[in-house]
N, C-alpha and C positions, 0 to 999 in steps of 0.2 A: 314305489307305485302307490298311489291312493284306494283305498279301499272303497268299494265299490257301496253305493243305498241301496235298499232293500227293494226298491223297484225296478222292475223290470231286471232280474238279476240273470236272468238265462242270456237274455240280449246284450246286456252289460259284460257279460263274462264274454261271452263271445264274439264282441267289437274288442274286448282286451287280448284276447287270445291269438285275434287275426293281424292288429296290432304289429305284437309279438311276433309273428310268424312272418310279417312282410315288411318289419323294420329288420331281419335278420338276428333278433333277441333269441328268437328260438331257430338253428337251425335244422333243415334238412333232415331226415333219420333220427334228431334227438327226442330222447325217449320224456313224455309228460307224466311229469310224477302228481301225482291228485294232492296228496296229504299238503305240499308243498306251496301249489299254484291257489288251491283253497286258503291258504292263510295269507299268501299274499295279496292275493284278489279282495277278501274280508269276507269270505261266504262257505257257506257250509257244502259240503261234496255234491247232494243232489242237484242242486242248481250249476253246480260245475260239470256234472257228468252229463245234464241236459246241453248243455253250451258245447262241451266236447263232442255230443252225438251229430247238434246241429252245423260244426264248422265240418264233422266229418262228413256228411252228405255233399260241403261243397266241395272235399277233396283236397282240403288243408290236412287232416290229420288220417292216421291209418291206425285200424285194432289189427294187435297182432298178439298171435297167441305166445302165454307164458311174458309176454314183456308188455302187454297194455296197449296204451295210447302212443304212437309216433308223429314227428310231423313230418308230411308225408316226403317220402323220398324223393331226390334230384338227383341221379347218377348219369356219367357219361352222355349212354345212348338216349336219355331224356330231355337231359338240356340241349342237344346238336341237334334232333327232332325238333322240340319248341323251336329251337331260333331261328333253323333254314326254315321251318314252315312259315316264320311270322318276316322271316327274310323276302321271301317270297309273294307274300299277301302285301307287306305292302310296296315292292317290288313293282307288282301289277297294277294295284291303286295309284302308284304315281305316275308310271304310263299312261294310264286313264284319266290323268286329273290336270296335267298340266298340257298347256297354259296353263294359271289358275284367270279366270276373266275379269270376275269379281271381288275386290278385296274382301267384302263382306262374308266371302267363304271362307277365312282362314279367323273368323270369329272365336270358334271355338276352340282352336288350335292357343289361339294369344289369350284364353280365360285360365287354361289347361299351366299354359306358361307362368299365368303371373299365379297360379295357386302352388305351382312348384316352387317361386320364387320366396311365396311365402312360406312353405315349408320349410326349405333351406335356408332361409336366415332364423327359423326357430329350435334347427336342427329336428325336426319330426318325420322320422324314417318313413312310417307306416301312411301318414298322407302326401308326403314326398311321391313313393310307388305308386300313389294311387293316383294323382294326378299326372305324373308320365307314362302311366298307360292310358288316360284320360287323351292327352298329348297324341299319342300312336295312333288310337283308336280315330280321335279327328283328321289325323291325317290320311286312316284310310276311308272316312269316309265322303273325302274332295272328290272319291272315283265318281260318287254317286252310283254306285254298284249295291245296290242290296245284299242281294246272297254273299259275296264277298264278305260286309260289314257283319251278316251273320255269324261266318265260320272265324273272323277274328274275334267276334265277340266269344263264341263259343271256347276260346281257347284262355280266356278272360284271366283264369285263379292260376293255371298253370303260368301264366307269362307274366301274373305277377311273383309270383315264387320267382322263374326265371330273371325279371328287372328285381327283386329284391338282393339276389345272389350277385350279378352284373354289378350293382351300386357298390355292395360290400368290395366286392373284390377288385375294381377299380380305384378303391380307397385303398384297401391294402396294397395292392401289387402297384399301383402307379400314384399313388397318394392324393388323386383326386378327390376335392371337396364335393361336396351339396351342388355349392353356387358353380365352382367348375362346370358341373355337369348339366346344370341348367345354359348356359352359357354357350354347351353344345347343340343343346335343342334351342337356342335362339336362332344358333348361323344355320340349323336345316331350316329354320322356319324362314329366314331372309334368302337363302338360295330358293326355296320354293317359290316365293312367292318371284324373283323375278322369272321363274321357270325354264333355268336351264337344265333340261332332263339331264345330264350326261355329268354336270355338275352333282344334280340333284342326287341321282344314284352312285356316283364314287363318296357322296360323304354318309348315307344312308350304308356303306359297305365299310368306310371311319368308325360310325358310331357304332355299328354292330356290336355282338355277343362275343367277340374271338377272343378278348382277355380271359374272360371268368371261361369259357369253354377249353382254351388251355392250363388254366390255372386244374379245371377239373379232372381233365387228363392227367395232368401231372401228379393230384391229390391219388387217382387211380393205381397210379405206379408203384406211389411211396405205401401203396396198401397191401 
């Protein structure tokens, strides 16, 4: 990793930190060592410790006593919580949304697309995640539902923790790429738009969380 300039070093730390934590560099539970991350990074602790205080607020890292800095947990009952509930939001939203009338709605959906596109051909984890939740988020809001669009936003850091872990473990467990899974969100985005609901929702129930959510099961057992 490149060492970071002397500007803006709290924000710098902590676009690297989040990075880390949503390209699955750092996962889940693992414990942040300062002395460490500080020499990688190219900065000295206080401006690390400020960056760790600020990703902690948005609920990327946890203090915890006697062991420090973590990044925050995903177990079991957490990630099956994230996924029916974001199964569900956009579940609704697409009840709500199709027809779609206008091609012109599915705009941000196909910006969402080609930045994923560019991600996976650079292999960059962390703006990878960010643009298929980018992706989700457009898609729920074809509902034009407000309040809906709010409570998926609100669920924003968690569900990318959640697609970060998803990506991984789709890679491992069934050796899908980048581009693979971009591929995936092309053929939701061509079934939606010619809008057959019934289509629309058995591959929105395909692409779902059920790998990585068994995979996590299974990690539970062997504990």
């Amino acid at each position: 990793m490149s060492k970071l300039s002397p500007a803006s070093l709290v924000d710098l730390a902590a676009d690297a930190l989040r990075e880390r934590i949503l390209s699955g560099a750092l996962k889940p539970g693992e414990r942040l060592l300062e002395e460490q991350l500080a020499a990688e990074l190219g900065i000295s602790r206080p401006p690390l410790r400020e960056a760790l205080r600020l990703i902690q607020s948005e609920g990327l890292v946890q203090s915890l006593p006697r062991r420090g800095m973590i990044v925050a947990p995903l177990d079991e009952k957490d990630a099956w919580e994230i996924a029916t509930l974001r199964s569900a939001l956009e579940r609704t939203a697409i009840e709500l949304a199709l027809p779609i009338r206008q091609p012109e709605q599915l705009t941000e959906c196909r910006h969402a697309l080609s930045a994923m596109s560019a991600a996976a051909a650079s292999n960059s984890r962390g703006p990878f995640i960010e643009a298929s939740f980018r992706f989700h988020l457009a898609v729920v809001q074809l509902a034009r539902h407000d309040r809906l669009t709010a409570v998926f936003k609100s669920l924003s850091l968690q569900m990318h923790l959640c697609m970060a872990l998803n990506v991984r473990t789709r890679e491992e467990q069934l050796g899908e790429s980048l581009k693979a899974n971009v591929q995936r969100h092309e053929v939701l985005l061509d079934l939606i738009e010619v809008g057959n609901l019934e289509k629309v929702l058995a591959a929105f129930v395909a692409h779902g969380e059920r790998s990585f959510l068994t995979e996590i099961a299974h990690a539970g057992a062997r504990t």
